[in-house]
Residue frames relative to the residue before (quaternion, step in Angstrom):
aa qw qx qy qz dx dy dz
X 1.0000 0.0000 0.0000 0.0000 0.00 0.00 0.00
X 0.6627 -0.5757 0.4357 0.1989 3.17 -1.17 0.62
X 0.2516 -0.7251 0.5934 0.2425 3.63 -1.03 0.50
X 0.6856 -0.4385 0.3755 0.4435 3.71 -1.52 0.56
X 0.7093 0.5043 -0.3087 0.3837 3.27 0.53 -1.15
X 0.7954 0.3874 -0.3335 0.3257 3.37 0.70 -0.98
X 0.5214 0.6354 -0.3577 0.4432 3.72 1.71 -0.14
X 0.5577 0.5702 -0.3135 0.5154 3.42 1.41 -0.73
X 0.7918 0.1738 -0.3154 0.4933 3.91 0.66 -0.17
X 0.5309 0.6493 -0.3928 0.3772 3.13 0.99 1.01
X 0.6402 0.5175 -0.1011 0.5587 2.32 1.93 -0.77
X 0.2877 -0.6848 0.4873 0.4591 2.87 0.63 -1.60
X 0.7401 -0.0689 0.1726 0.6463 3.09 0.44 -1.33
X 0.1042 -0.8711 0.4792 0.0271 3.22 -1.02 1.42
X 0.2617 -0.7841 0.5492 0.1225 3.57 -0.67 0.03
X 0.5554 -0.5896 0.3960 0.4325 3.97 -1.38 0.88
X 0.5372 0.5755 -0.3992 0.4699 3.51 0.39 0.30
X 0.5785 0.5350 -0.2386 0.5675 3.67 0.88 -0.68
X 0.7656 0.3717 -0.2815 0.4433 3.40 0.28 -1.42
X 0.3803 0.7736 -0.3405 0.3755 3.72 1.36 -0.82
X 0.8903 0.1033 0.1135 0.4287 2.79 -0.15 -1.94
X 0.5590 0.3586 -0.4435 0.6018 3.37 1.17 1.63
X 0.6037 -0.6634 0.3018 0.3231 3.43 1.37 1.12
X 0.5116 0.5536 -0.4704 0.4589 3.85 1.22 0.48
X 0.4790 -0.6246 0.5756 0.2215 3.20 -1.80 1.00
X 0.6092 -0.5540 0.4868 0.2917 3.69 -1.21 0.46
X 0.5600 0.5414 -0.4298 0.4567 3.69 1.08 -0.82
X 0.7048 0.3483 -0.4503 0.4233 3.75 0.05 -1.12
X 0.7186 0.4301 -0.3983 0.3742 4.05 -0.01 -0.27
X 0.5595 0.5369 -0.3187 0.5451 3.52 1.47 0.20
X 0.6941 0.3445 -0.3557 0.5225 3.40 1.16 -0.71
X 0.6997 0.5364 -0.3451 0.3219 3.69 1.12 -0.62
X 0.2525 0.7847 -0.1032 0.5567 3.20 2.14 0.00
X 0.7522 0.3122 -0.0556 0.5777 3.43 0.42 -1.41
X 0.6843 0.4864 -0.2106 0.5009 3.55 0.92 -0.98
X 0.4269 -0.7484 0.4094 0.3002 4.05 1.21 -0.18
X 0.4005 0.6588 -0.5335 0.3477 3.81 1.52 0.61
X 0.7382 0.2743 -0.0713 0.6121 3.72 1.19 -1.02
X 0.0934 -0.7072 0.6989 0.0519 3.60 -1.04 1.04
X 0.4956 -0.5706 0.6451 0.1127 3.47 -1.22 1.47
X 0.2484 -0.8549 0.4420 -0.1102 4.20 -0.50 1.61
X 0.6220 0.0400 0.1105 0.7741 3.11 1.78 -1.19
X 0.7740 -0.2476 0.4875 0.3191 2.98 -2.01 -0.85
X 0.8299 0.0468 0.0814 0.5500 3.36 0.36 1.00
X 0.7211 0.4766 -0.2453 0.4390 3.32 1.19 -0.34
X 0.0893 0.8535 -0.5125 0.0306 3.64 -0.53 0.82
X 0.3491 -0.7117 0.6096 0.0044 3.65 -1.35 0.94
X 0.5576 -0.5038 0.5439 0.3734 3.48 -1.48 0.25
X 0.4099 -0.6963 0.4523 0.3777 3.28 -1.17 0.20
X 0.5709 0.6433 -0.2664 0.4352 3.20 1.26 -0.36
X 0.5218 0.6845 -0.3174 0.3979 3.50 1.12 -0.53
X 0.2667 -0.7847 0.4552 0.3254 3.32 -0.92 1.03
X 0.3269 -0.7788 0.5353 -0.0066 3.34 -1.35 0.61
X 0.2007 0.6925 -0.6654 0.1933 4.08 -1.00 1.43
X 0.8060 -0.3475 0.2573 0.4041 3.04 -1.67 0.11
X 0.6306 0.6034 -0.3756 0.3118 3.38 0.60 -0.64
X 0.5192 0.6753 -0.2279 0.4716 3.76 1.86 -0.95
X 0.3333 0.6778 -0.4818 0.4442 3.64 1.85 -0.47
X 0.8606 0.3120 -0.2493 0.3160 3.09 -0.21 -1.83
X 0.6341 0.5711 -0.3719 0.3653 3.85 1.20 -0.34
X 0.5121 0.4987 -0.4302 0.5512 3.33 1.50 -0.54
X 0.4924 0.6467 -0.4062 0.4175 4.39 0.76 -1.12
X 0.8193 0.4231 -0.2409 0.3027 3.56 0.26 -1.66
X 0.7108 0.4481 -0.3327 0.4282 2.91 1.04 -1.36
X 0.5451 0.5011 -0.5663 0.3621 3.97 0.81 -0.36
X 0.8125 0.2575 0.1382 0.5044 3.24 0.36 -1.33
X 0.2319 -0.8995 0.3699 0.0185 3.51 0.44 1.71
X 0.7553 0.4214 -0.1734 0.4711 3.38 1.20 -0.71
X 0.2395 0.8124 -0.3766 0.3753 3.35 1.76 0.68
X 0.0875 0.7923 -0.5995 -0.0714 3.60 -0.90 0.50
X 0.5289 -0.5967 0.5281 0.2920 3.62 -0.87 1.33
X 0.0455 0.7597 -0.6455 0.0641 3.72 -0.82 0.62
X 0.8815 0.1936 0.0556 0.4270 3.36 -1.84 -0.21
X 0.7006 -0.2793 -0.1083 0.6476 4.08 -0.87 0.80
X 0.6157 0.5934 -0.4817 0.1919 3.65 -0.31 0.03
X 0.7275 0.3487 -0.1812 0.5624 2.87 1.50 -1.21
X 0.5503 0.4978 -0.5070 0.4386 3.38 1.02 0.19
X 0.4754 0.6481 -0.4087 0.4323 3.46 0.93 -0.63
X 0.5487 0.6307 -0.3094 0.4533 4.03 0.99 -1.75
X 0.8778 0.2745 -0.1392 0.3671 3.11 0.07 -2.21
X 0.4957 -0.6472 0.4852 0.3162 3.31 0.81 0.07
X 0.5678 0.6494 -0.3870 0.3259 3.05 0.87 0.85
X 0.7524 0.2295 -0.1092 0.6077 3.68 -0.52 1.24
X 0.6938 -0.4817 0.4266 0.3235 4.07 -1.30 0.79
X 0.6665 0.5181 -0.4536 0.2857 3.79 0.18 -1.32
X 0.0543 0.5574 -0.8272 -0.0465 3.33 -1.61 0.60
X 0.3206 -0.7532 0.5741 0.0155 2.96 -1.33 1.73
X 0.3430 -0.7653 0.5357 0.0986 3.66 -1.50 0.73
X 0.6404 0.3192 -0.2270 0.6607 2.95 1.61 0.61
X 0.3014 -0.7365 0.5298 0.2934 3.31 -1.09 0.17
X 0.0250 -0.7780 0.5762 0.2492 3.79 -0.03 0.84
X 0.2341 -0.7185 0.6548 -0.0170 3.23 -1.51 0.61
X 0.2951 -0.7940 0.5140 0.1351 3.81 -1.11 0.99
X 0.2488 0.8082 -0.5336 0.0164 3.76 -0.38 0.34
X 0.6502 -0.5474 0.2514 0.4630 3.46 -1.02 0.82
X 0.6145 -0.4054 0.5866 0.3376 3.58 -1.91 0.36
X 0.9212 0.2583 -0.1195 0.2654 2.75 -1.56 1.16
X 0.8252 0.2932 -0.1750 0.4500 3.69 1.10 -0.81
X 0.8630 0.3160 -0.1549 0.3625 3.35 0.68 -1.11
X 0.3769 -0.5661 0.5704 0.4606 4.21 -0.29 0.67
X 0.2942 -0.7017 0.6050 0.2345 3.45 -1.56 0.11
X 0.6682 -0.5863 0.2323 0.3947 3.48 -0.36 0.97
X 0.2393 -0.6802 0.6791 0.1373 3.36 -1.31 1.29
X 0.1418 -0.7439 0.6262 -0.1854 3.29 -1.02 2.02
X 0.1884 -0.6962 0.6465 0.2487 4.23 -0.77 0.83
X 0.7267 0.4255 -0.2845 0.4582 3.67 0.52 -0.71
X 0.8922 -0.0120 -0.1253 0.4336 3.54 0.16 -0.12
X 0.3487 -0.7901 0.5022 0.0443 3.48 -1.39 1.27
X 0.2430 -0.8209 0.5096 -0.0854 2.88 -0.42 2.01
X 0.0849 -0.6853 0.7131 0.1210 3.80 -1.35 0.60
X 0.1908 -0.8175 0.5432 0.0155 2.81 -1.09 1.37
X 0.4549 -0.7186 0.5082 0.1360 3.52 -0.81 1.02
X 0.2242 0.8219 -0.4928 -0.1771 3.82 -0.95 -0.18
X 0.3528 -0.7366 0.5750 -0.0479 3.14 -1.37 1.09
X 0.4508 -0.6706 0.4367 0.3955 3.63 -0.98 0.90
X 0.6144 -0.5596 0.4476 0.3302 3.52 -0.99 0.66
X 0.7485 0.3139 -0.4144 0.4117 3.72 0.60 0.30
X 0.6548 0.3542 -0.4617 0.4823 3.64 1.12 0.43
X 0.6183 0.6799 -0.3576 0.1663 3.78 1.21 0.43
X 0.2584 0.8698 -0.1566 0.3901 2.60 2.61 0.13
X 0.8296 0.3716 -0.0227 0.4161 2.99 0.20 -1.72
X 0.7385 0.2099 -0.2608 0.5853 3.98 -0.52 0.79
X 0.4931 0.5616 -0.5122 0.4233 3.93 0.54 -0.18
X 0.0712 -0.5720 0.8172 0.0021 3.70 -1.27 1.33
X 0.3948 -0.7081 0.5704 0.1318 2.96 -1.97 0.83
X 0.1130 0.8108 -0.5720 -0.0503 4.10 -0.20 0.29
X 0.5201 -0.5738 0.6034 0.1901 3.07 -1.89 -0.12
X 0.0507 0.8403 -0.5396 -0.0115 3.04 -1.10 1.53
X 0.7423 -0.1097 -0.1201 0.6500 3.37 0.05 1.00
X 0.7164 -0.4076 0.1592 0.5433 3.51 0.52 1.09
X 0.6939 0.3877 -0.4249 0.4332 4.11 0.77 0.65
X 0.4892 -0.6775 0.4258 0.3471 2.95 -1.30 0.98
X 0.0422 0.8117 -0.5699 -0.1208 3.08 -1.42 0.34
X 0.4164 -0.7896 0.4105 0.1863 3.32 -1.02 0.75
X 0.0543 -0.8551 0.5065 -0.0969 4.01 -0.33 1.10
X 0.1034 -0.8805 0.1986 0.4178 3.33 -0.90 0.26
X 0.8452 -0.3517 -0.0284 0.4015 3.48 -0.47 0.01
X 0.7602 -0.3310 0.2513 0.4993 3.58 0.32 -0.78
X 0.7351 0.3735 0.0390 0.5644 2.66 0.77 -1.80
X 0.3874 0.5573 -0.4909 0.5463 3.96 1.34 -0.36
X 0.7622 0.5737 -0.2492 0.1668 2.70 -0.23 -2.02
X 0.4697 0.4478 -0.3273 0.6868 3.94 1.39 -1.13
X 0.8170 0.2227 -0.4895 0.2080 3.04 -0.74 -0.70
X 0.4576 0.7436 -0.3292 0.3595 3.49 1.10 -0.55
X 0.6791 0.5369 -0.2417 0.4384 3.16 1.05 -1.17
X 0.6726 0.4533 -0.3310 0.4823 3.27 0.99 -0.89
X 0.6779 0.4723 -0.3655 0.4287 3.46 0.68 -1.07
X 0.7238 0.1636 -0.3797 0.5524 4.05 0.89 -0.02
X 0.1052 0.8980 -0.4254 -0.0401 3.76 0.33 0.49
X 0.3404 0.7815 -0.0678 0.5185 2.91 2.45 -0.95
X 0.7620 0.3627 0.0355 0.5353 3.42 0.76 -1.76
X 0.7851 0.0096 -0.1327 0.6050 3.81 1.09 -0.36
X 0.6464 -0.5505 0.3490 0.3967 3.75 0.88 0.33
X 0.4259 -0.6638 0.5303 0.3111 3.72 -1.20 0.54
X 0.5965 0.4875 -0.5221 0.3659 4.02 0.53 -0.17
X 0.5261 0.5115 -0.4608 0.4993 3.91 1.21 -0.33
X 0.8507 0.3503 -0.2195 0.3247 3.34 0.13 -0.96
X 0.4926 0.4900 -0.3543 0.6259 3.43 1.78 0.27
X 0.8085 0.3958 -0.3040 0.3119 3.74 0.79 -0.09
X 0.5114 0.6151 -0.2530 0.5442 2.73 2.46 -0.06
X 0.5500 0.5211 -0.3495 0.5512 3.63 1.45 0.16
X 0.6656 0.4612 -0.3525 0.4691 3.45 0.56 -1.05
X 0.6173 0.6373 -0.3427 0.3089 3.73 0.57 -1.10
X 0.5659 0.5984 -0.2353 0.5161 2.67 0.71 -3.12
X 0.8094 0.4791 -0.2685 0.2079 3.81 -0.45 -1.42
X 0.6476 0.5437 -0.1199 0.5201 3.00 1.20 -1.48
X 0.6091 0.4499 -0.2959 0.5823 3.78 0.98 -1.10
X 0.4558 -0.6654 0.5591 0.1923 3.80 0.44 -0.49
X 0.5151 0.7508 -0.3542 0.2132 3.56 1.35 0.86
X 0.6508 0.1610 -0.2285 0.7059 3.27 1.64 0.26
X 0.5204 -0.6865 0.3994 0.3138 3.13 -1.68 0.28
X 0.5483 -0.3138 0.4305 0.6447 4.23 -0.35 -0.18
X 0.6563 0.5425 -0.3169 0.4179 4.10 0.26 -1.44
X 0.6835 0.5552 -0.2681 0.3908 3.61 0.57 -1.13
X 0.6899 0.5972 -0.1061 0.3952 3.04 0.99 -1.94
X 0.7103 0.5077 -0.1730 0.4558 3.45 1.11 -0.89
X 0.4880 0.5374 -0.2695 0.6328 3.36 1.55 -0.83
X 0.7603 0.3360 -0.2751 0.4831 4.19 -0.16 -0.75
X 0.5425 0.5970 -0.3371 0.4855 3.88 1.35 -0.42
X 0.7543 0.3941 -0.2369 0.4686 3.39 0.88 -0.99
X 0.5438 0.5200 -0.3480 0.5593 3.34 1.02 -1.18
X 0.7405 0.4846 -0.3225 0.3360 4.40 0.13 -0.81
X 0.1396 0.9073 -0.3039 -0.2549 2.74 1.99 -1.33
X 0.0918 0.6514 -0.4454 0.6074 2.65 0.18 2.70
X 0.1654 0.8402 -0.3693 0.3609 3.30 1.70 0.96
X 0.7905 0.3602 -0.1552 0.4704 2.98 0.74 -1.60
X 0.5067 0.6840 -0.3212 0.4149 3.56 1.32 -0.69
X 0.7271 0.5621 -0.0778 0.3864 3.27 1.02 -1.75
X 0.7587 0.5593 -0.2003 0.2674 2.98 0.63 -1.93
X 0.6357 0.4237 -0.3844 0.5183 3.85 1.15 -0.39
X 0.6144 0.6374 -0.2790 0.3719 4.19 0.86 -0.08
X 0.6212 0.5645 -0.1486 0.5229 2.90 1.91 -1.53
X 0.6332 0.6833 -0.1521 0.3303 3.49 1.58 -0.84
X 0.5894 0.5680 -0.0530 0.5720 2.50 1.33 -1.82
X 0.5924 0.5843 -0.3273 0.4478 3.52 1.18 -1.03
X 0.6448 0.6153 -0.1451 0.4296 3.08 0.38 -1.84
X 0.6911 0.4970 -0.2014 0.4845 3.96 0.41 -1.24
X 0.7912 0.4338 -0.1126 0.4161 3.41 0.32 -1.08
């Protein structure tokens, strides 16, 4: 059988549930805890101490609360490296209506929602310290911006095109697909031009 420690870097980030349902008792991650091998991140949530650790581990500490989460809008621009913003929150997108959005003491999340049939489409999974997480793509992500432009301003979402574009992170093909799907064509289509020309 495994040891806590050695499921924690398998995991990454684990949680009393995990240790449960891998036949481990909650005491040894309390004593391992007390000793400074495992540092406690959230509610329930716990890491190696050794384990390296940045902003980007927010959104792994986000997923694992709250699995059906998707990093969106300045976060993921923050991810792709796309555009100035560095966010102080993690904002996150999860359908209308069904899912609570994760209750976190250490980090303060804004949560977006979206009908469950446009939250589908542009959403890449990755791996962040060894959890999955769910984000959306580039080219979502712009279009997103426009579709909440109101809610985070048009010079973000006019500098997250020029960049995204300029950096070479989505294609014209991509972009046009997340425009319709945002349906933010008509918003877009004189920016994308201007883009395009210049």
């Amino acid at each position: 059988m495994r040891t806590v420690e050695e499921l924690a870097k398998e995991l990454g980030i684990i949680s009393i549930k995990d240790l449960r349902e891998h036949g481990l008792h909650p005491e040894k991650l309390r004593r391992l805890v007390r000793a400074g091998k495992m540092i406690r991140i959230d509610r329930g949530l716990y890491r190696t101490a050794d384990q390296d650790w940045d902003f980007h581990n927010s959104f792994a500490i986000v997923a694992k609360a709250q699995p059906e989460a998707v990093i969106c809008l300045s976060s993921a621009l923050f991810y792709h490296h796309i555009g100035t913003q560095m966010p102080h929150e993690v904002w996150i997108a999860l359908p209308r209506g069904r899912l609570r959005p994760p209750r976190l003491k250490t980090l303060s999340v804004r949560v977006f929602r979206y009908s469950p049939k446009t939250l589908g489409p542009g959403i890449d999974e990755i791996s962040i310290s060894g959890v999955r997480v769910r984000i959306t793509s580039p080219a979502r992500t712009i279009a997103d911006c426009f579709k909440f432009r109101n809610k985070i301003g048009l010079d973000i979402a006019l500098e997250a095109l020029r960049e995204g574009w300029r950096g070479k992170r989505f294609t014209m093909d991509e972009l046009t697909i997340q425009e319709r799907l945002c349906r933010v064509e008509k918003v877009m289509n004189p920016y994308v031009e201007a883009m395009v020309v210049t």
